[in-house]
C-alpha positions in Angstrom: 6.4 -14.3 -13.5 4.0 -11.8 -12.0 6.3 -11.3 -9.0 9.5 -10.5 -11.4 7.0 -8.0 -13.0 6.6 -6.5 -9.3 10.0 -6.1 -8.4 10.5 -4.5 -11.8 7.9 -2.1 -11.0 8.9 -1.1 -7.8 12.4 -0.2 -9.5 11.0 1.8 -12.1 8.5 3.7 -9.8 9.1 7.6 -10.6 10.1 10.1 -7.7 8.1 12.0 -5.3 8.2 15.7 -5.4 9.3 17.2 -1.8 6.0 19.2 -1.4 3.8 15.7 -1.3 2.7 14.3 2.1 5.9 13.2 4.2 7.8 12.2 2.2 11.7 12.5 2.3 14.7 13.1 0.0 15.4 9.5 -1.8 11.4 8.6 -1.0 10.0 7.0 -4.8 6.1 7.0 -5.2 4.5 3.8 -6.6 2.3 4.6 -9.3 -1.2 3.8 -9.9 -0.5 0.9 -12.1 2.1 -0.4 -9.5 -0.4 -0.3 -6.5 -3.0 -1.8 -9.0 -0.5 -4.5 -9.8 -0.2 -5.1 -5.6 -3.4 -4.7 -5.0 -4.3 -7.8 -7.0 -4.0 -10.1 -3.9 -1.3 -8.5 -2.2 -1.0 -8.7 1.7 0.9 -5.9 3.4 2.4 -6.6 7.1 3.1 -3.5 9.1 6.0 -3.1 11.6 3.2 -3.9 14.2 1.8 -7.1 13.5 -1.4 -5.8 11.7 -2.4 -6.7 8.2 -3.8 -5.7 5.0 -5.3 -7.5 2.2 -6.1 -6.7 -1.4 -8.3 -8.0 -3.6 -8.6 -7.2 -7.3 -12.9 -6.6 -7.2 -12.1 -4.1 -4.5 -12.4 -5.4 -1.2 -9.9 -4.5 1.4 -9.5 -5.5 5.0 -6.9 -4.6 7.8 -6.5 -7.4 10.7 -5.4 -5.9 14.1 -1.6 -7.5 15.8 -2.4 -10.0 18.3 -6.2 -10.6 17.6 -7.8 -7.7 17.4 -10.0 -7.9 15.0 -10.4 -6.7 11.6 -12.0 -3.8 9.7 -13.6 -4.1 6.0 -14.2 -2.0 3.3 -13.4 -0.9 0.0 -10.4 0.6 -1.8 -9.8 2.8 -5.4 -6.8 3.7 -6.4 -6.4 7.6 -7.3 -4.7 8.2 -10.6 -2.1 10.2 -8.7 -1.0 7.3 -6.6 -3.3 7.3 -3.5 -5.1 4.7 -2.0 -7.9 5.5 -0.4 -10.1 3.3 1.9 -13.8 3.6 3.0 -14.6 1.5 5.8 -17.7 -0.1 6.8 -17.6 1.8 10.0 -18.1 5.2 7.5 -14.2 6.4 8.1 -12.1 6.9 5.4 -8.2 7.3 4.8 -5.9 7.4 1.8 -2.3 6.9 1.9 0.1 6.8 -0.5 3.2 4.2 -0.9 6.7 5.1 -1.4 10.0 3.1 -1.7 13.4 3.3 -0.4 16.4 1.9 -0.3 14.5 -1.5 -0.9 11.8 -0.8 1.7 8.4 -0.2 0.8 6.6 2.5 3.0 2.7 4.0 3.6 3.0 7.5 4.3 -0.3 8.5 5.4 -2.1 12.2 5.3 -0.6 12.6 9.1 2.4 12.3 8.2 3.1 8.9 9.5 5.5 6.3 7.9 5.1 2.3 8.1 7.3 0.1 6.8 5.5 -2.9 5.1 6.3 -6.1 4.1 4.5 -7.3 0.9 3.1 -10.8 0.4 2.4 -11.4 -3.1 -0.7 -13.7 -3.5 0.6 -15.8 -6.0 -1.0 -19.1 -7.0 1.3 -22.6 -8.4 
């Protein structure tokens, strides 16, 4: 059920203005509740291999293609959308998420795109 409610979300997430990040015409921003909905267990894969997981009490970690190795932190997410992560090793990023035409994308502050893949961690 909970990954019906997801794919509902990610339909209904509102539009980014033009002036935000990098995004591009089409681009529509997850909202906090979405990303707090993902970030319940969630795994994102990125176009390179590497992946991130979500866990509802905060915890976040990002495992590098090919072995390696991982970085750990924690994540909030902003009530305007952002996720931002403080790692262990004292940096910090946010990022935002963005869907379209059925792809789910992190755009981060640079101006980067990644197209992710979403794992939901759902349990029988």
């Amino acid at each position: 059920m909970r990954g019906h409610f997801m794919a509902l979300a990610l339909c209904l997430a509102g539009p980014l203005a033009a002036q935000d990040w990098a995004v591009r015409g089409g681009d529509i921003r997850l909202s906090a509740q979405d990303l707090r909905d993902l970030a319940d267990g969630a795994t994102l894969t990125y176009h390179d291999g590497g992946v991130s997981k979500f866990s509802a009490g905060g915890a976040y970690s990002y495992t590098y293609a090919n072995g390696g190795g991982s970085a750990f932190g924690v994540f909030h997410i902003a009530e305007d959308g952002r996720v931002c992560i403080n790692y262990r090793n004292g940096f910090s990023r946010c990022d935002i998420y963005v869907r379209k035409n059925g792809v789910l994308l992190m755009l981060s502050e640079a101006g980067e795109r990644f197209p992710v893949r979403l794992t939901l961690g759902l349990e029988p």
